[in-house]
Residue frames relative to the residue before (quaternion, step in Angstrom):
aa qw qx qy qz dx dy dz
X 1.0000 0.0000 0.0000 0.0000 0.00 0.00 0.00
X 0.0104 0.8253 -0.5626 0.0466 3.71 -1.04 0.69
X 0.1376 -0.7888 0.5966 -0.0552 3.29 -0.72 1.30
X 0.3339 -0.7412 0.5442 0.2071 3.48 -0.27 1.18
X 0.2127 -0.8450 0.4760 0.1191 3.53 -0.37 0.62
X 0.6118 0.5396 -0.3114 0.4874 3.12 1.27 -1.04
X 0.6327 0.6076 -0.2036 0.4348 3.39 0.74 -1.08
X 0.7303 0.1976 -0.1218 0.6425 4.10 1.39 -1.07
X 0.4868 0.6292 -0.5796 0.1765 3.45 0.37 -0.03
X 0.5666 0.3260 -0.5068 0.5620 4.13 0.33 -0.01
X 0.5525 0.4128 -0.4570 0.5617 4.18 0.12 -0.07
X 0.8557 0.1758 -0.2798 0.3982 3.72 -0.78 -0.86
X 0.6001 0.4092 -0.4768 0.4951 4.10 1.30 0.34
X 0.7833 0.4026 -0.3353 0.3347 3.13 0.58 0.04
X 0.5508 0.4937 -0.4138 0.5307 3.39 1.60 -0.19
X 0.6887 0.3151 -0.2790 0.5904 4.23 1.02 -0.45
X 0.5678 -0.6961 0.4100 0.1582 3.37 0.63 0.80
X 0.6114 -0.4767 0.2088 0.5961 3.80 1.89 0.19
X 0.4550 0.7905 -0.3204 0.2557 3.07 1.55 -1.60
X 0.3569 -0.8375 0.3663 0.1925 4.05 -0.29 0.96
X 0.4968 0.6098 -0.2571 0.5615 2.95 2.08 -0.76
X 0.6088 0.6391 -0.2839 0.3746 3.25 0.41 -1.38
X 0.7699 0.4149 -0.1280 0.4677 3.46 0.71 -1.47
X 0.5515 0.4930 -0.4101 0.5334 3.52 1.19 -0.76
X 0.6496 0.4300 -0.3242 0.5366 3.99 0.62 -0.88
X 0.7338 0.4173 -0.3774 0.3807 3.53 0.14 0.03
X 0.5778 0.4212 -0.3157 0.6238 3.81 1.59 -0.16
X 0.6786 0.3698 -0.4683 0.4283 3.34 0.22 -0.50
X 0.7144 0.3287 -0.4239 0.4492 3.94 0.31 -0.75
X 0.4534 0.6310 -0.5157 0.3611 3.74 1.06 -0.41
X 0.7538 0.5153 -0.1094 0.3927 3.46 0.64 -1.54
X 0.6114 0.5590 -0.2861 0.4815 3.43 1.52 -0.29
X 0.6648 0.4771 -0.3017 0.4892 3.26 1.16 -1.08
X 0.6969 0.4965 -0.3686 0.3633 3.88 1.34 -0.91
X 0.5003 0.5632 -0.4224 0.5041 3.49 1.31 -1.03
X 0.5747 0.4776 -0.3178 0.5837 4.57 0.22 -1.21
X 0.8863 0.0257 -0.3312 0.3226 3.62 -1.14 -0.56
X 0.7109 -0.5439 0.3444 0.2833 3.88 1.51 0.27
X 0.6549 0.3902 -0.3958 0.5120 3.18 1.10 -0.10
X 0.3190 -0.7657 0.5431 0.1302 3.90 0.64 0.70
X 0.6373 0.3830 -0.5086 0.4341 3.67 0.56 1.11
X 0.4338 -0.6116 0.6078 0.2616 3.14 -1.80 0.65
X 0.2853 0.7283 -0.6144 0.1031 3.72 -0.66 0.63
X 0.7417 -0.5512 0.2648 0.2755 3.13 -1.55 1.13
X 0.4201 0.6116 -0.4786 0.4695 3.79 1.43 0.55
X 0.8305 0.3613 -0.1403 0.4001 2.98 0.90 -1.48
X 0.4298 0.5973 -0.4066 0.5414 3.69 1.66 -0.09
X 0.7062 0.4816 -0.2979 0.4249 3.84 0.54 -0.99
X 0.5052 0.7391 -0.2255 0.3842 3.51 1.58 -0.41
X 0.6518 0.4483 -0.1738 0.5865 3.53 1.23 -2.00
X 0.1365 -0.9010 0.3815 0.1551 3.23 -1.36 -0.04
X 0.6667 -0.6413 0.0978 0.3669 3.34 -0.16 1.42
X 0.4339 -0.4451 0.6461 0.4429 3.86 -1.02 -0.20
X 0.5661 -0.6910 0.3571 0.2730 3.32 -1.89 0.20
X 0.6918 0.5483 -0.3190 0.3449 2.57 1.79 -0.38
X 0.4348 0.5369 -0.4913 0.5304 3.91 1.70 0.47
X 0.9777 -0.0300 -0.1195 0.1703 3.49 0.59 -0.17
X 0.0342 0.6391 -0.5448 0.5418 1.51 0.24 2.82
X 0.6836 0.4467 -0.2313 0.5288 3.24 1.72 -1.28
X 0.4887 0.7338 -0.3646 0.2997 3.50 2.04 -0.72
X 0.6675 0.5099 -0.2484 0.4824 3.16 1.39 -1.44
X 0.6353 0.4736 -0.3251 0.5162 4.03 0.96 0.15
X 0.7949 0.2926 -0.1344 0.5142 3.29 0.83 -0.47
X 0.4234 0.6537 -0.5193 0.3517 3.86 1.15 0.72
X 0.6169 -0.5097 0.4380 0.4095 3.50 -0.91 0.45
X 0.4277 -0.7055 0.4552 0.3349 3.58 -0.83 1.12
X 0.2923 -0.8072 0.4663 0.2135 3.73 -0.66 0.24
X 0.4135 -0.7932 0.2361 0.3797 3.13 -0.33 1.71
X 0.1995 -0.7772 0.5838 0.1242 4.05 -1.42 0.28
X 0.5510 -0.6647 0.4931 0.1070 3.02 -1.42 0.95
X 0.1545 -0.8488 0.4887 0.1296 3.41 -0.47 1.43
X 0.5565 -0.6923 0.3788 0.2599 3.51 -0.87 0.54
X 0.0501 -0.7088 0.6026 0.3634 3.78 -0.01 -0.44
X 0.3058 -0.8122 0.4317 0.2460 3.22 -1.35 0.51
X 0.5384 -0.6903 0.3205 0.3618 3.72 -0.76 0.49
X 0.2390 -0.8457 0.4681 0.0926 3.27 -0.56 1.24
């Protein structure tokens, strides 16, 4: 099995919130589901699959990229 890390690491810090546990729990069930359906990789289909503890996502919702917004001008 191979998880490109370099390649997910802003994805798998932001989906475990940094949280080291979190992230260990998110490969191991990652790896369970790849080792079960046979295709013995970890990829971000099969990461989006497992689900988090509450406490990554909680820190997820602090640590998601901000999304950009649209300022108004106001009428003077």
């Amino acid at each position: 099995m191979t998880v490109h890390s370099t390649a997910m690491s802003d994805y798998l810090f932001h989906r475990t919130g940094g949280m080291i546990g979190s992230l260990s729990q998110l490969i191991r069930g990652a790896a369970v589901l790849a080792i079960e359906d046979g295709s013995e990789a970890i990829t971000k289909d099969v990461l989006e699959i497992v689900p988090i503890d509450f406490a990554a996502e909680q820190s997820e919702q602090l640590t998601a990229p901000a999304k950009a917004t649209r300022r108004r001008r106001r009428a003077a």
